[in-house]
VEXVEXLO-24099 format. One record per residue (C-alpha): residue number from 1; x, y, z. Coordinates in nm, 4 decimals, padded with zeros to 6 digits. Layout:
<atoms>
+-----+----------+----------+----------+
: pos :       xx :       yy :       zz :
+-----+----------+----------+----------+
: NUM :        X :        Y :        Z :
...
+-----+----------+----------+----------+
</atoms>
This chain:
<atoms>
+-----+----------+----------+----------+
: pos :       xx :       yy :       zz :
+-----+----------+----------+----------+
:   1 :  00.0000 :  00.0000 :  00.0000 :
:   2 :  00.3068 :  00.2239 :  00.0931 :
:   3 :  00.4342 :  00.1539 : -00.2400 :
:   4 :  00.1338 :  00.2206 : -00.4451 :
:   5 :  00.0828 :  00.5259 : -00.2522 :
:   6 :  00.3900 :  00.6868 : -00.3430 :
:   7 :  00.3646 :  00.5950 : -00.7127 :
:   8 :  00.0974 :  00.7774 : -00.7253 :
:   9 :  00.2128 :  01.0616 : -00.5942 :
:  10 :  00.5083 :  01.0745 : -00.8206 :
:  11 :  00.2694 :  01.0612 : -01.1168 :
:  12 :  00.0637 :  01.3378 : -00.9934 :
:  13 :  00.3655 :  01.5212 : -00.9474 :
:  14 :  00.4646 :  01.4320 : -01.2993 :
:  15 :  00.1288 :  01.5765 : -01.4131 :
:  16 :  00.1495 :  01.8540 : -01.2430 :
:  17 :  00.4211 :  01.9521 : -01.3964 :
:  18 :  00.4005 :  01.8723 : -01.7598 :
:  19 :  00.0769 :  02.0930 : -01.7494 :
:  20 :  00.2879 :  02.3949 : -01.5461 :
:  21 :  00.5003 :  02.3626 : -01.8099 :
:  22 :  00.2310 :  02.3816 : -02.0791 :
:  23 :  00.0681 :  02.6850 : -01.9185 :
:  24 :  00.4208 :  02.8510 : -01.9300 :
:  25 :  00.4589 :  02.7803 : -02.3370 :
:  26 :  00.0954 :  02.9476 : -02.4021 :
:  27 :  00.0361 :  03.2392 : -02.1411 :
:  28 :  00.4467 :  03.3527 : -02.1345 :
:  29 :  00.7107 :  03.3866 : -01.9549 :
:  30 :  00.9099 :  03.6704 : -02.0470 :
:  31 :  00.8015 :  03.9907 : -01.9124 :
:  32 :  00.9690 :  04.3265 : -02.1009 :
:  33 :  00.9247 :  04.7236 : -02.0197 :
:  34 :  00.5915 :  04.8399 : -02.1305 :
:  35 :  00.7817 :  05.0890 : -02.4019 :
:  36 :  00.9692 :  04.7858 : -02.5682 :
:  37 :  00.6819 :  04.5317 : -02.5588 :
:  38 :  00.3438 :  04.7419 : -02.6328 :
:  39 :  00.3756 :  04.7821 : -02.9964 :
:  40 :  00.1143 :  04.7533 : -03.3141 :
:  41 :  00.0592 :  04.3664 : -03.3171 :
:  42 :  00.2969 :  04.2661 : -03.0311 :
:  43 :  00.0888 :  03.9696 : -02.8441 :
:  44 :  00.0612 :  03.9916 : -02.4916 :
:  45 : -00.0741 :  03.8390 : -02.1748 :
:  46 : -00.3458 :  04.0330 : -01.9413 :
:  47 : -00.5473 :  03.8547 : -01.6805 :
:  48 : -00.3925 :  03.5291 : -01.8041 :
:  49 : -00.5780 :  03.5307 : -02.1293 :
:  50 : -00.3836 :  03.6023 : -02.5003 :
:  51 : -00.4722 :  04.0034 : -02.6203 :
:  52 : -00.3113 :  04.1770 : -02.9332 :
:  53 : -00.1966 :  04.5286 : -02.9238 :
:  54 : -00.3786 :  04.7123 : -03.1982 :
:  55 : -00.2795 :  05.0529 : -03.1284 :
:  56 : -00.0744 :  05.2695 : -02.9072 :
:  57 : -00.0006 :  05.6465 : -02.7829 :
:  58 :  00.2820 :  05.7266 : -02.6456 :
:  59 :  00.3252 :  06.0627 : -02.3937 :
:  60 :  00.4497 :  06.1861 : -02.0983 :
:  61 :  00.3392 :  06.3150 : -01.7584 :
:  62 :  00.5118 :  06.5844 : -01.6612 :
:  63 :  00.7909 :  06.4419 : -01.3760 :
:  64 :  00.6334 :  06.1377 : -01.3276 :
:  65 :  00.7284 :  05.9701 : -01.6457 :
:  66 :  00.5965 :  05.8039 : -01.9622 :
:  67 :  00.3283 :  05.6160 : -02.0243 :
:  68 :  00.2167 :  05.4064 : -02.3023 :
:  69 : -00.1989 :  05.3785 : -02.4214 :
:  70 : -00.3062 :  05.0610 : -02.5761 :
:  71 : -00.6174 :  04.9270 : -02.7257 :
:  72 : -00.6017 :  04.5412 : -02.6475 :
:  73 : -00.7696 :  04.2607 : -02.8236 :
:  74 : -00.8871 :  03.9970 : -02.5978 :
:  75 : -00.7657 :  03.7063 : -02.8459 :
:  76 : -01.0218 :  03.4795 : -02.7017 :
:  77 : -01.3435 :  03.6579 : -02.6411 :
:  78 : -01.2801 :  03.8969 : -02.9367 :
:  79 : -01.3491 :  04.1863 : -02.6740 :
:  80 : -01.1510 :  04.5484 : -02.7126 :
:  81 : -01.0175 :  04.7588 : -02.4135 :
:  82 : -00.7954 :  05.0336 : -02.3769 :
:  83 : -00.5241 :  04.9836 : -02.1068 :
:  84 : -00.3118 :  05.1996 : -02.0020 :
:  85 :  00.1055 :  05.1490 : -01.8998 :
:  86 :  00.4033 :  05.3356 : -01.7407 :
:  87 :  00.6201 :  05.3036 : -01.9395 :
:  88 :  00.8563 :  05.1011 : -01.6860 :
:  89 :  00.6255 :  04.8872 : -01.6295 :
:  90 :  00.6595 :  04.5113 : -01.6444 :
:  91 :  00.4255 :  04.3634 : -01.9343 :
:  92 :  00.4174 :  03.9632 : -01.9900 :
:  93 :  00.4444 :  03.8543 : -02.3294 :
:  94 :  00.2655 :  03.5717 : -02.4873 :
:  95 :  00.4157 :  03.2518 : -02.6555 :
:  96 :  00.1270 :  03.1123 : -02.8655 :
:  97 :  00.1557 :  02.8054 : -03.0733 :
:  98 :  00.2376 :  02.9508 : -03.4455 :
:  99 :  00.1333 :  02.7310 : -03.7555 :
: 100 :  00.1998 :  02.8081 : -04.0600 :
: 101 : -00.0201 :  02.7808 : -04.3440 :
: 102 : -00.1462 :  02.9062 : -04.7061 :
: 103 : -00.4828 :  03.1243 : -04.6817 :
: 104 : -00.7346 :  02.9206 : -04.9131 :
: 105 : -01.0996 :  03.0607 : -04.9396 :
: 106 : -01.3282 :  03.1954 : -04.7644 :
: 107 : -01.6312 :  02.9642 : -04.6458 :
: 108 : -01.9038 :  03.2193 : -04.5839 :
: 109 : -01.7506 :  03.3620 : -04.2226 :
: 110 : -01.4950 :  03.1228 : -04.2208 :
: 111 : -01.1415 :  03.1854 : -04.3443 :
: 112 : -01.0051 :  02.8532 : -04.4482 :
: 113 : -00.6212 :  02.8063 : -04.3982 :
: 114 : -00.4080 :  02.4874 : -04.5006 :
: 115 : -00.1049 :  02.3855 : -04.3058 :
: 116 :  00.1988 :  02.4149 : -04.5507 :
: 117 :  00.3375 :  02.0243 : -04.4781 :
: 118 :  00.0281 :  01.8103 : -04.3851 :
: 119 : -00.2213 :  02.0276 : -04.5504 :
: 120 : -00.4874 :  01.9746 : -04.2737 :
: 121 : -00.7356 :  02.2289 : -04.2820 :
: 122 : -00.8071 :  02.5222 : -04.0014 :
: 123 : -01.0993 :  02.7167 : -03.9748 :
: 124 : -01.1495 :  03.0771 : -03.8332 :
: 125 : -01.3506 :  03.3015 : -03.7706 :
: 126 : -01.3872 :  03.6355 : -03.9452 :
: 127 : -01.4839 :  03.8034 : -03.6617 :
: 128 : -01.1661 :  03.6794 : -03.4629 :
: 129 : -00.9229 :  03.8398 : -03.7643 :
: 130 : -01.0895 :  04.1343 : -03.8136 :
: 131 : -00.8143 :  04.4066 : -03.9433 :
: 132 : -00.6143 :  04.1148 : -04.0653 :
: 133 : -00.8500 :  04.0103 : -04.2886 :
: 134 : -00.8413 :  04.3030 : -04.5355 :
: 135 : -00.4840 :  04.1675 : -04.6250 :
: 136 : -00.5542 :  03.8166 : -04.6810 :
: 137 : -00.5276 :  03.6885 : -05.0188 :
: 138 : -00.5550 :  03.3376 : -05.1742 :
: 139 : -00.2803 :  03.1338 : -05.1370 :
: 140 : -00.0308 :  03.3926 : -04.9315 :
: 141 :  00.1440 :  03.2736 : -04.6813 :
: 142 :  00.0625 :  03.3166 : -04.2468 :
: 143 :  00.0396 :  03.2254 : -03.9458 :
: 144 : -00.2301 :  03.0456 : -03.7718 :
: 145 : -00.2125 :  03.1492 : -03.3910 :
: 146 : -00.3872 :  02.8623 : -03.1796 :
: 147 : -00.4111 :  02.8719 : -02.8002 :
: 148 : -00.4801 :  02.5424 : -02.6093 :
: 149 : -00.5827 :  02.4427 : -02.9490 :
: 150 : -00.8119 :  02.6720 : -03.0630 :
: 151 : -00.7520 :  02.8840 : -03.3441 :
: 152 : -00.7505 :  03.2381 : -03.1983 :
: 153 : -00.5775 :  03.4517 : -03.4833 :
: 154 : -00.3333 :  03.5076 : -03.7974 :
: 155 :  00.0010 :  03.6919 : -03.8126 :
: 156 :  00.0852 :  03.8870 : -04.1114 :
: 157 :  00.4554 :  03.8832 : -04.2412 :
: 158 :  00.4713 :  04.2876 : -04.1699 :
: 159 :  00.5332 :  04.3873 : -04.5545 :
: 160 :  00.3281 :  04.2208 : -04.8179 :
: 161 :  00.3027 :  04.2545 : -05.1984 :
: 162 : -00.0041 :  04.3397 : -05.3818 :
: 163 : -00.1730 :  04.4238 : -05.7102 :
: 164 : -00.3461 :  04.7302 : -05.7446 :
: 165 : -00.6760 :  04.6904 : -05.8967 :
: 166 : -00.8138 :  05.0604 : -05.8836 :
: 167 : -00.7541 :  05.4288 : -05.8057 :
: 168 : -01.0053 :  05.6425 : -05.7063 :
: 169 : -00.8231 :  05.9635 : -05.8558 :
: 170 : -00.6090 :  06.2184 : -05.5946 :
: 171 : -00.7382 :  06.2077 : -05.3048 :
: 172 : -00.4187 :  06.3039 : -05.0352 :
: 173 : -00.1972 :  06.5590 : -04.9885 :
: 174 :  00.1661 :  06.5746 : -05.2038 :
: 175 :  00.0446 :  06.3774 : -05.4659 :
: 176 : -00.0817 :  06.1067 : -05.3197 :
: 177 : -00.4252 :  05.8637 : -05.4629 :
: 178 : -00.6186 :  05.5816 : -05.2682 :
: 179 : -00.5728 :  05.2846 : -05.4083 :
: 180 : -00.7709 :  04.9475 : -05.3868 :
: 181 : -00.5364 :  04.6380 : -05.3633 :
: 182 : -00.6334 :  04.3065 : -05.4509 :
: 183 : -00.7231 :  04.1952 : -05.1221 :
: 184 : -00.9697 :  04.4220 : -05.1120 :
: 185 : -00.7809 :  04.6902 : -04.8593 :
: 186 : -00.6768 :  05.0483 : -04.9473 :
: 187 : -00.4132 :  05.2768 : -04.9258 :
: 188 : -00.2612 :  05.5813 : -05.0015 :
: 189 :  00.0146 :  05.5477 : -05.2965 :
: 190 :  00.2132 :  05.7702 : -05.4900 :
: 191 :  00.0181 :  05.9502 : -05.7705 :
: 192 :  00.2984 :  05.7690 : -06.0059 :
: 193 :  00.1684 :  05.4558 : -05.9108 :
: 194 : -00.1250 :  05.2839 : -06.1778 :
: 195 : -00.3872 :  05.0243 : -06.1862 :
: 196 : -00.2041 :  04.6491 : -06.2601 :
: 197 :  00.0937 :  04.7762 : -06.0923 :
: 198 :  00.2551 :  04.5365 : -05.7708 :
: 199 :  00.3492 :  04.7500 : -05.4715 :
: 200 :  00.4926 :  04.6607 : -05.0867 :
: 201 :  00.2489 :  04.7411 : -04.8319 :
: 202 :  00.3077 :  04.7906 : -04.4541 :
: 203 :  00.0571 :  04.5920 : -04.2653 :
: 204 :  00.1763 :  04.6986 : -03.9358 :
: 205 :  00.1169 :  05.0533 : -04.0268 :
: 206 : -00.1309 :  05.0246 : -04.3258 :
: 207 :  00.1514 :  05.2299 : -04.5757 :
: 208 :  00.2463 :  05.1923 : -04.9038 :
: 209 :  00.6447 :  05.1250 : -04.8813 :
: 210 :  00.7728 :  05.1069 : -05.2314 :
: 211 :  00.7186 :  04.9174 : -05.5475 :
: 212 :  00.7533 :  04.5549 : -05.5127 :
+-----+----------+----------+----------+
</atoms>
């Protein structure tokens, strides 16, 4: 009885700790200053749940320091929230499981993405990517972000190619036109850019960068 008894302690110590260890891998373990880690699209963790940064402000308050203004995305409820850090403060970043795939269709408010090697099939929500989405084009290249095996998000490579399709005539200042890209976003471009032309786009930023 001894015996059995402390066999089965060891394996729920054993237990115990593979699924510390798997908490560690999804919610984070590195923690950063609030002005290195809160940037556009840096993943983070807040009340032990997965959030995206989706914009920041930056200021300062007088002698006491600065401070840095986010809008979080709760990555599993979908929910927005503006949170506000010193800027010295500690912030916990998040380690989510990254897959990556090739965007395939779009199943009506499903995005369907393929894994690159075994070619099984993920399905997301729109409503989860919305802002990625607009850059999402068939057969592109991302990342599926999955917490505890969930699909929860995509990641962008930060500078993407595109066609554009249209131009709605000048529209900016210093000769700048809105274009339409293939993916169905828009953006300002140089008025020396045309329709059928491919251009680099800043998806962090939402900027034309040059042409591709």
């Amino acid at each position: 009885m001894l015996a059995r008894g402390l066999l089965a302690n060891s394996l729920a110590l054993v237990c115990r700790q593979r699924l510390t260890a798997g908490k560690r891998f999804f919610s984070g373990e590195v923690k950063e200053r609030a002005l290195k880690l809160i940037k556009p699209r840096a993943l983070i963790t807040h009340e032990n749940a997965p959030h995206r940064v989706t914009k920041i402000q930056q200021g300062k308050r007088g002698k006491g320091g600065g401070f840095v203004k986010a809008l979080l995305k709760n990555l599993i409820s979908g929910s927005t929230f503006e949170k506000t850090y010193t800027s010295d403060e500690m912030v916990e970043g998040c380690n989510l499981e990254k897959i990556p795939c090739t965007y395939s269709w779009k199943d009506g408010h499903e995005f369907v993405m393929m894994h690159e090697t075994t070619f099984e099939e993920y399905r997301i929500e729109q409503s989860i990517i919305s802002g990625e989405d607009k850059y999402l084009v068939e057969g592109e290249a991302v990342r599926l972000l999955r917490f505890q095996g969930k699909p929860i998000g995509v990641e962008l490579p930060n500078v993407m190619e595109f066609t554009v399709v249209s131009m709605s005539g000048r529209e900016g200042r210093g000769g700048t036109s809105l274009a339409t890209l293939n993916s169905g976003a828009t953006v300002m471009v140089p008025d020396f850019i045309s329709e059928g032309q491919r251009i680099k786009v800043n998806t962090v930023e939402d900027t034309y960068q040059e042409r591709a």
